[in-house]
N, C-alpha and C positions, 0 to 999 in steps of 0.2 A: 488103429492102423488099417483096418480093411474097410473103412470107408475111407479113408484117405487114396488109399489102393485104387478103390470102385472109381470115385468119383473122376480121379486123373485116370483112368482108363476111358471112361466114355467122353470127359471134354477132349480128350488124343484123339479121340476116335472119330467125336462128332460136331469138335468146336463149342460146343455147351456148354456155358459155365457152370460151376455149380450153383451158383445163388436161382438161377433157371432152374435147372431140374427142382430143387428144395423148392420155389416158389409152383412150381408145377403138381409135387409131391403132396405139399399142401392142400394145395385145391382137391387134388384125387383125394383126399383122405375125408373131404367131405361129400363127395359126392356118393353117386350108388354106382358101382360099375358093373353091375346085370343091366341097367338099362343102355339098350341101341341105341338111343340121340346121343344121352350122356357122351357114351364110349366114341359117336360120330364126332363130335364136338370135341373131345379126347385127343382122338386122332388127326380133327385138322389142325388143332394148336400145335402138337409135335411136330407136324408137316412141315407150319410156319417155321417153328422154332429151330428147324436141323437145314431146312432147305431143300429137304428130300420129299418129290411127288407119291404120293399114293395112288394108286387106280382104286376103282370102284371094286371092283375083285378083289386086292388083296385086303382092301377094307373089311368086305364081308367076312374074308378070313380072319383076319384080327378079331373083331367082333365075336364070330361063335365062337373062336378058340377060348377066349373069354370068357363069356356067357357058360360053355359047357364044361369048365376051369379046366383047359388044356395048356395054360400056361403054365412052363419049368416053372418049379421051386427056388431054383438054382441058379438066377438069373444071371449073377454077378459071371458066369462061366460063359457067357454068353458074350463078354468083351474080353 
């Protein structure tokens, strides 16, 4: 039930299907996400994927919140 929840809250929110995110999901689960290219490369594919610009700033921000694991737990609260 609460991924059914999740998943139709962020394509509501962001037009994403799920087989996207899951296909996304995948890829992250193999990669390293302390590494800066990695998380770079990360972040432009979502870019693509939602149609939303990132700056170079909030990138950086994304990145260390990352790297210094300042990312909620909680994420699901976040849609």
């Amino acid at each position: 039930m609460f991924k059914d929840n999740f998943f139709k809250k962020v394509e509501d929110k962001t037009k994403v299907k799920k087989e996207t995110i899951m296909s996304l999901a995948n890829k992250l689960q193999k990669s390293n996400m302390k590494d800066e290219n990695t998380l770079r490369d990360v972040i432009s594919e979502i870019s693509k994927i939602t149609g939303k610009t990132v700056t170079k700033e909030k990138e950086d921000k994304i990145i260390n919140s990352i790297i210094k694991d300042k990312v909620p737990k909680n994420i699901d609260k976040m849609f």
